[in-house]
N, C-alpha and C positions, 0 to 999 in steps of 0.2 A: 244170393243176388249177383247180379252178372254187371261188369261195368257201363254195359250199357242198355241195360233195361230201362224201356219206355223209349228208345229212339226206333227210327226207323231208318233203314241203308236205302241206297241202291249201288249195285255193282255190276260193271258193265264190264263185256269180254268175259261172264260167269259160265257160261256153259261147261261140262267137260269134252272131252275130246279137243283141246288145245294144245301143242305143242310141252306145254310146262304145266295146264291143267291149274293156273295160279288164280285164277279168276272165281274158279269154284273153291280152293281153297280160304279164299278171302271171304267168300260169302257163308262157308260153314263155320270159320273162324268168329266172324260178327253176330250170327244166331248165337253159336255157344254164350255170347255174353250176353245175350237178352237183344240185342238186334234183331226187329221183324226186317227181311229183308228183299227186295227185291231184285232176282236174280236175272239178268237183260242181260240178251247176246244178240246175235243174228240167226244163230242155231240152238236147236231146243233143249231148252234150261229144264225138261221136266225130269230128270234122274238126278239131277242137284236138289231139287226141293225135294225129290223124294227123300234123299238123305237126308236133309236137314228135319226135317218133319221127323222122320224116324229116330231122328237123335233130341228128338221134343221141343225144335224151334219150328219159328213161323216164318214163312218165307212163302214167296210169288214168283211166278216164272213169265216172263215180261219179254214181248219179241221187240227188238230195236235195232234198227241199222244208224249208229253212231253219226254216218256222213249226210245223210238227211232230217235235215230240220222238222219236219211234220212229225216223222218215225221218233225224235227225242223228244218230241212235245206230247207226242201219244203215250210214251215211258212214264213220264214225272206225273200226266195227268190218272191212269193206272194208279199208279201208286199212291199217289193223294186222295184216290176214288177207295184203294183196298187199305190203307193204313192210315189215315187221314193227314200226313205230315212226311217233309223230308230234312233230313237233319244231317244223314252222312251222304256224300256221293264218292263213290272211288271210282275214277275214270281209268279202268284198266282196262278199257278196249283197245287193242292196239298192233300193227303188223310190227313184228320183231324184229330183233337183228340176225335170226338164222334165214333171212331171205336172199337170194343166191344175192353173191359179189356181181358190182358191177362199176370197171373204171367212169370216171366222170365222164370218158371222150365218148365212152358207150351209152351213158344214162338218156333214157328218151325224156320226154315231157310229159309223157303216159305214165312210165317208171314214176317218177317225182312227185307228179299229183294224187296219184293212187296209194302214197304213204301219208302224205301229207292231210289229204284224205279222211282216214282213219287216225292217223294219231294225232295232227293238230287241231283240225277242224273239228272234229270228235269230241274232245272234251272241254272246246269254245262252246257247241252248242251243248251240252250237257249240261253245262255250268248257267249258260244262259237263263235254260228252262228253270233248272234247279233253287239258282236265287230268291225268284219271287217268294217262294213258302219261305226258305230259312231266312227271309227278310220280317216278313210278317209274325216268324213263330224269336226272331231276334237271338237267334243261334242255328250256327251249322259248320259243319266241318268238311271242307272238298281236298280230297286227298287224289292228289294227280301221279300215274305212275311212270319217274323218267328211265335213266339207264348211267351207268354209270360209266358209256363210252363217252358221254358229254364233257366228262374230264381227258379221258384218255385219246380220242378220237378212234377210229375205227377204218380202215384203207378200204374203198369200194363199198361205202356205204354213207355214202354223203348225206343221200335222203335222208333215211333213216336217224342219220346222228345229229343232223339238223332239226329235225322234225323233234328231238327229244331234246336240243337244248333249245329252241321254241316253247315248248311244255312248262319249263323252268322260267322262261321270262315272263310268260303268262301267269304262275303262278305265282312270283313277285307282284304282277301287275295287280291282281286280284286284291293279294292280300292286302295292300293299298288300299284299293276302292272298296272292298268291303269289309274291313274291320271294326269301323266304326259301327258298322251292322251286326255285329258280333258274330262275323262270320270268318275264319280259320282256314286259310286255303296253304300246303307244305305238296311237298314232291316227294317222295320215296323212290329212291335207283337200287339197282343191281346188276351184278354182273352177271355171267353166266349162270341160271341156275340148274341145276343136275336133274335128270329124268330118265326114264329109261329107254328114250329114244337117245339121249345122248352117253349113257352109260356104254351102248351098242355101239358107238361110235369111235370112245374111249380104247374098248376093247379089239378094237379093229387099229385104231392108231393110239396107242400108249404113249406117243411123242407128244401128243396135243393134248392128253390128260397132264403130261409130267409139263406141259411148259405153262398151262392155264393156272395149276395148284402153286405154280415155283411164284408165279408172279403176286402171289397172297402175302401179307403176314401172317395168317393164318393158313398154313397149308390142308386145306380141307375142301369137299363139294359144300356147295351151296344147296340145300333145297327147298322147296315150297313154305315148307313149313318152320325155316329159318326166319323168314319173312312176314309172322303171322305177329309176332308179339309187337314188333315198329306199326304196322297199321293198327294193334288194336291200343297204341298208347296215342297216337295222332287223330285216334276216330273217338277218343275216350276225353272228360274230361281232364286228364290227368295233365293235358296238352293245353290246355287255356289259354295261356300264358305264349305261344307260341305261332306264329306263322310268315311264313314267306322263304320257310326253310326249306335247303334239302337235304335229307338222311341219306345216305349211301352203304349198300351193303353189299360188301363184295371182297370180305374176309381180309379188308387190307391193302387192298390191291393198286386202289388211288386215295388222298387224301384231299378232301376239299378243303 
């Protein structure tokens, strides 16, 4: 039996071909434990579910564009049409921080809302849609993904590190207003995680490998699948007892 057998996910930002490809790891991650799950991106989730099927979960591949309200109400409604219920949401849809530097004096207005966009706006309406069932069914778990420059900050990337400790105050806010609904709403951050587009990168500059690992207590990469046991204890009940938290994972590097 799987920890979470009989619930159902949705996980947004699942496709592969992502940068770090963390989205589809989440969503094969939550099948492995009995999560039917459905797999929403922008871009086509169907080589995710094929995996997941293949590894003998039940999963859906669900088109959604995060920053449109219609497109996240057509998601949760799917999903409650293909699995009758929604119990986990992980709003991993999100532009990241490998999006080129840019001083504040340069940041346009175009720059700013187009991050803001996708990562705040994104999983306000996510959460929106989502509530109503795990109101009704009087359990659900909204696991929101921040970063862990929220502590450290990040030079030329204001959007972005606003936008993710936004995410945080949201997800305090939440877990306020709906707890009493027995609804669980936590943030999960990280730092850089390792892939082999950045591995390439490493290899090309050695000095930005040795100064990323120096700055750890754990001198180690981070990767995908470092990340998989914190969401499925936060998505699990094993977490009850908990929310408006943030986990940070990033070998050390900042302490909350």
């Amino acid at each position: 039996m799987g920890r979470l057998d009989g619930r159902v996910a949705i996980v947004t930002g699942a496709a592969h071909g992502n940068r770090a490809a963390i989205g589809s790891v989440y969503a094969a991650a939550l099948a492995r434990e009995g999560a039917r799950v459905a797999v929403a991106d922008a871009k086509d989730c169907g080589s995710v579910v094929a995996e997941i099927k293949q590894a003998g979960g039940s999963a859906a591949a669900v088109t959604v564009d995060v920053r449109d309200e219609a497109s996240v109400n057509a998601m949760v409604a799917r999903t409650l049409e293909r699995f009758g219920r929604v119990d986990i949401l992980v709003n991993n849809a999100g532009i990241g921080s490998n999006i080129p530097p840019i001083p504040v004096t340069e940041m346009t207005v175009s720059d700013w809302d187009d991050v803001m966009a996708v990562n705040v706006r994104g999983p306000f309406l996510c959460a929106k849609a989502a509530v109503p069932a795990m109101k009704q069914a009087g359990y659900g778990k909204i696991i929101n993904i921040g970063s862990s420059t929220m502590l450290s900050g990040l030079p030329n990337r204001l959007h972005y590190v606003a936008s993710k400790g936004a995410v945080l105050a949201m997800t305090r806010a939440l877990a306020k207003e709906l707890g009493g609904f027995g609804i669980r709403v936590n943030t999960v951050g990280y730092s850089l995680v390792s892939n082999a587009v950045t591995e390439a990168e490493f290899r090309e500059n050695p000095e930005k490998q040795k100064m990323i690992l120096g700055a750890r207590a754990i001198p180690k990469h981070i990767f995908p699948k470092d990340l998989v046991g914190t969401l499925i204890y936060l998505a699990s009940s094993d977490s009850d007892a908990m929310t408006g938290q943030f986990i940070n994972i990033d070998g050390g590097q900042s302490f909350t």
